[in-house]
C-alpha positions, -999 to 999 in steps of 0.1 A, spaced: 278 -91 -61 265 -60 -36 240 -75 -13 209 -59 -12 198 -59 21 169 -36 36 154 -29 69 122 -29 83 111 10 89 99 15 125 64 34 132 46 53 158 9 41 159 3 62 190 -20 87 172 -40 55 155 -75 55 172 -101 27 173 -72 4 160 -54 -21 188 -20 -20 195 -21 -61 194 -39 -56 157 -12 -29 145 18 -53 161 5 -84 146 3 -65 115 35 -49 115 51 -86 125 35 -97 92 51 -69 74 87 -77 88 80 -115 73 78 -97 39 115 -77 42 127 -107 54 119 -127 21 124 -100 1 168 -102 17 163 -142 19 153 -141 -22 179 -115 -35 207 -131 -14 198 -165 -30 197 -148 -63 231 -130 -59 246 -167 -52 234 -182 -77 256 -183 -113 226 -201 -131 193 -209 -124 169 -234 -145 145 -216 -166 106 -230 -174 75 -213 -174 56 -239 -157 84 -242 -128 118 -231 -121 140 -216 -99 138 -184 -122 103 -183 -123 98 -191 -84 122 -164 -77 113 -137 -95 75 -142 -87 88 -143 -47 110 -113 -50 78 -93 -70 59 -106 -42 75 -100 -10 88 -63 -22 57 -54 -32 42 -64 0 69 -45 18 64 -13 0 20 -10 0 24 -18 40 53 10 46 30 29 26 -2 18 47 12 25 79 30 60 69 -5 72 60 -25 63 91 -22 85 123 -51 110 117 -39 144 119 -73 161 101 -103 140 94 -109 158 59 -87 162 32 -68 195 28 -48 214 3 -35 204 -30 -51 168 -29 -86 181 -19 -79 201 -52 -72 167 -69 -98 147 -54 -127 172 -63 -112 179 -100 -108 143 -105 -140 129 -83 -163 156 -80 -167 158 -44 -146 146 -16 -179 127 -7 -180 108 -41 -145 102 -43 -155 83 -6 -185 61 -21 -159 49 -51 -132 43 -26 -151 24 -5 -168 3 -26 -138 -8 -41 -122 -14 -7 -153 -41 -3 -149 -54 -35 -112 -65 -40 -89 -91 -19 -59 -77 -9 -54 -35 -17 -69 -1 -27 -43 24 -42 -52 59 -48 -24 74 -71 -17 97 -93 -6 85 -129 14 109 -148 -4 92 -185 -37 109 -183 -25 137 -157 -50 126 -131 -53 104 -101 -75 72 -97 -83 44 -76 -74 17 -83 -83 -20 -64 -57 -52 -63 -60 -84 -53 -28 -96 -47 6 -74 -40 19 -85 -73 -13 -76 -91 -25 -46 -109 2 -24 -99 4 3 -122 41 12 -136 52 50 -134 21 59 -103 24 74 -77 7 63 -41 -10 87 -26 -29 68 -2 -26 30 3 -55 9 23 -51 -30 33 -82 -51 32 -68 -80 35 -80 -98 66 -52 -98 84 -52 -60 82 -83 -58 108 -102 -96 117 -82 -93 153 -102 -62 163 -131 -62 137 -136 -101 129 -156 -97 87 -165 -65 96 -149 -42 69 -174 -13 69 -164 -8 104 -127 -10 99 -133 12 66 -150 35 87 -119 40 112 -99 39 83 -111 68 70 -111 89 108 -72 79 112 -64 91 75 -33 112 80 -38 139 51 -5 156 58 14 127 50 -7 121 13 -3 154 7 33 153 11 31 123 -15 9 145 -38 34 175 -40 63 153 -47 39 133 -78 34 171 -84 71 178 -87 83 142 -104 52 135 -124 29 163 -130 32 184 -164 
């Protein structure tokens, strides 16, 4: 069987303001443990002729839960670090025309945002969801939580503690509030136009 191997993207977190390099590198460290689970679990599973079956506890269920679990992670933090590196500190072009249709305001859409990025455990996902032709926000507490089949990212936040106690202890609002300045629009809009293209009708 084909091995499914994949690599851990590399990133520039020059541009990333108010954030320290030793809280981005600890960060990204964390997010290398994730790919490497993700290649220990499928190489396990591409060894293995049988595995026991329960729902309580088995190899199955342990190993499916894992792989769920450690792609997801891999995926919402490539997506995390993709969209910081502030390149405009308002949103521009087709998803200020999203945000505003969907949210009212750029401002609203803000408040919403941010109170669910104070409310859940783990991550805030604004996508775009191809059912009701509209985007939303939408909160998880766990990478293998709430994810939302057939949406698109457009902007992914991590609030789990990891993501900022180095350089902000239980501070969120702060680290919300450099969240928000190192925002790189470009990139979510680049995510929009493709949801556009893929998703949109």
């Amino acid at each position: 069987m084909k091995e499914k191997i994949i690599q851990p993207k590399n990133y520039d977190f020059s541009n990333i303001k108010g954030i320290s390099m030793n809280q981005l590198q600890q960060h990204y460290t964390l997010y290398k443990g994730y790919v490497s689970s993700y290649n220990k679990i499928t190489a396990i599973l591409n060894e293995k002729n049988s595995l026991t079956t329960g729902a309580t506890y088995s190899e199955a269920r342990s190993l499916a839960l894992g792989e769920t679990f450690s792609l997801n992670g891999t995926k919402l933090h490539q997506y995390y670090f993709e969209n910081l590196g502030s390149m405009q500190d308002r949103p521009f072009g087709l998803i200020y025309k999203w945000i505003t249709e969907d949210y009212g305001s750029f401002s609203h859409w803000k408040k919403r945002f941010t109170e669910i990025a104070l409310s859940v455990r783990g991550w805030v996902v604004y996508t775009y969801d191809p059912i009701d032709s509209r985007t939303h926000i939408i909160g998880q507490d766990s990478h293998d939580m709430v994810s939302i089949w057939s949406s698109a990212p457009l902007l992914v936040l991590d609030v789990y503690e990891h993501a900022y106690m180095i350089d902000f202890g239980i501070d969120r609002k702060a680290y919300l509030e450099v969240f928000y300045q190192n925002i790189n629009w470009e990139v979510v809009n680049e995510r929009a136009a493709e949801a556009m293209i893929t998703l949109r009708k």
